[in-house]
N, C-alpha and C positions, 0 to 999 in steps of 0.2 A: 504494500500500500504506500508507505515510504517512496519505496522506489519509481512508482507512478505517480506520486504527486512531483518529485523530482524533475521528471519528466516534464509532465504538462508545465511548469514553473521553469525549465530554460529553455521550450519550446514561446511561452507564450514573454518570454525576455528578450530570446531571439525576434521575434515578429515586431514586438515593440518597440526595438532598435531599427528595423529596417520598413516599417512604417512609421511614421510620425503620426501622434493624435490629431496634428491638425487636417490631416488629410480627412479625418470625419468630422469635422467641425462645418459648419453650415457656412455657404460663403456669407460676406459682411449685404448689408443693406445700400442699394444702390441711393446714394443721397444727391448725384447731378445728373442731369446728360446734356449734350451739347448738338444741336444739329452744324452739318457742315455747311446751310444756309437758310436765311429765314423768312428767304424769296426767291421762288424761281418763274419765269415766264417760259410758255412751252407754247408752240402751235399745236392743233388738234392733227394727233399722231406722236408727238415729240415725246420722246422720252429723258428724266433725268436721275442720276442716283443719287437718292440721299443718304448722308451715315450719320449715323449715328455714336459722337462719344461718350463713355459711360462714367462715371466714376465711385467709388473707387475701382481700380484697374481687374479687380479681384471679384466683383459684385455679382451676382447672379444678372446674365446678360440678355435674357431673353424679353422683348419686348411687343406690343401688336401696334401694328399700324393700321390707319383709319383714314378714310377721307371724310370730310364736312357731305360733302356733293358729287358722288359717284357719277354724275350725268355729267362732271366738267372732268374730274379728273381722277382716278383709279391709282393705288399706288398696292405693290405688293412686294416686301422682303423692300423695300424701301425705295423701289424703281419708282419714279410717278408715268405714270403714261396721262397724257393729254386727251379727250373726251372731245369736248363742246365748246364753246366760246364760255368763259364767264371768269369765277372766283372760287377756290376751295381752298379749305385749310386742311395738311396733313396734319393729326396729331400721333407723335409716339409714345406708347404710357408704358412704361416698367410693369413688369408683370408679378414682381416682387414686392413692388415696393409704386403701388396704382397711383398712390397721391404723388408720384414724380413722373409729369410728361415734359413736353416740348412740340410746338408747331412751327410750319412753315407754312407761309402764303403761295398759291397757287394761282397764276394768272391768264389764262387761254385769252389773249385781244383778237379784236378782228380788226386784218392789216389795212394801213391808208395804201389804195391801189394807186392814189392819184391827186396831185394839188395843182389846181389852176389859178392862176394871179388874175383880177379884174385887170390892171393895169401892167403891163410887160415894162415899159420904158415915160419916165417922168421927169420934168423938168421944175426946179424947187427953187424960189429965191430964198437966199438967206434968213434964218429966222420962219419961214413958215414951215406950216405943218400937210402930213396928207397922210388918210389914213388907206392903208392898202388892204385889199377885201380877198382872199383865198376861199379856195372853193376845193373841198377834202371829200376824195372816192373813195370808196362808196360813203353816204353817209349815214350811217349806222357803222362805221369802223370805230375801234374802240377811241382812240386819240384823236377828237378832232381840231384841236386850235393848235396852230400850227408851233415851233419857235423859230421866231425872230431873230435875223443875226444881220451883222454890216459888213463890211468888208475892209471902211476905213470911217471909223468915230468919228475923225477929225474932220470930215465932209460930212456926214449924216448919220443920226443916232437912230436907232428905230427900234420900240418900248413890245411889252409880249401881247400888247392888241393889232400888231403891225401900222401904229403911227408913226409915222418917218418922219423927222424933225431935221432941216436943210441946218450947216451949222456954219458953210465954209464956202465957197466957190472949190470948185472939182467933181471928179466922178468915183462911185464907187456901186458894189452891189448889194441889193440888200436878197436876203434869202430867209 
């Protein structure tokens, strides 16, 4: 009897030397996570990958992912695939630990095919104003006021309603 409890007792010293207790210890509690962005734009078919980082390094790492709006965008194992025109939020919630998630914005727009200028070519004295009229294809696309840009200040400023204000004698382009 001795002799077998001897046994069992540098069998189970041995084992406990070549695993450690922590190897059954339950991993810790997942207390962050970090998406690798908290906006993505996609056209409808586009696909993006989202990751997820977790913390601690050790945490139990399983997590579900969700969309807000299945009809704009679908996301699975953290791909998002694009849907429909609109907005969804992914969210990913720790599966360990539900009160810690994180989202991203999901944007499907519908694209400007096309901008037309009322006015091609204008001539401005110094000091006055004119306001330029754009005409955005199709329109129902998601963006439609344009931005405003000059070529050179120092001839002509022009504000984000496309009013062009003459500042100088010279030429430049506004776009």
């Amino acid at each position: 009897m001795r002799r077998s409890f001897a046994v069992i007792m540098a069998a189970f010293i041995l084992l406990s030397a070549l695993v450690p207790l922590s190897a059954f210890a339950a991993a810790p509690a997942v207390r962050k996570m970090v998406l690798n962005r908290d906006s993505v734009s996609l056209k409808i078919g586009g696909t993006f990958q989202l990751r997820v980082d977790i913390a601690p390094f050790n945490a139990d790492r399983t997590v579900t992912w969700a969309s807000s709006d299945e009809s704009v965008a679908t996301v699975a194992d953290g791909i998002v695939t694009g849907v429909s025109i609109g907005k969804a939020e992914i969210t990913v919630t720790s599966v360990s630990n539900p009160s810690i998630f994180v989202t991203a914005s999901v944007l499907l727009a519908k694209p400007v095919e096309s901008i037309t200028l009322e006015d091609k070519s204008i001539s401005l004295p110094r000091g006055e104003t004119w306001e330029q009229i754009a005409y955005v294809l199709p329109e129902d696309a998601t963006m439609q006021r344009p931005v405003w840009t000059t070529s050179d200040k120092k001839v002509a400023t022009v504000d984000e309603n496309g009013v062009i204000t003459a500042v100088r004698n010279g030429y430049c382009t506004i776009t």
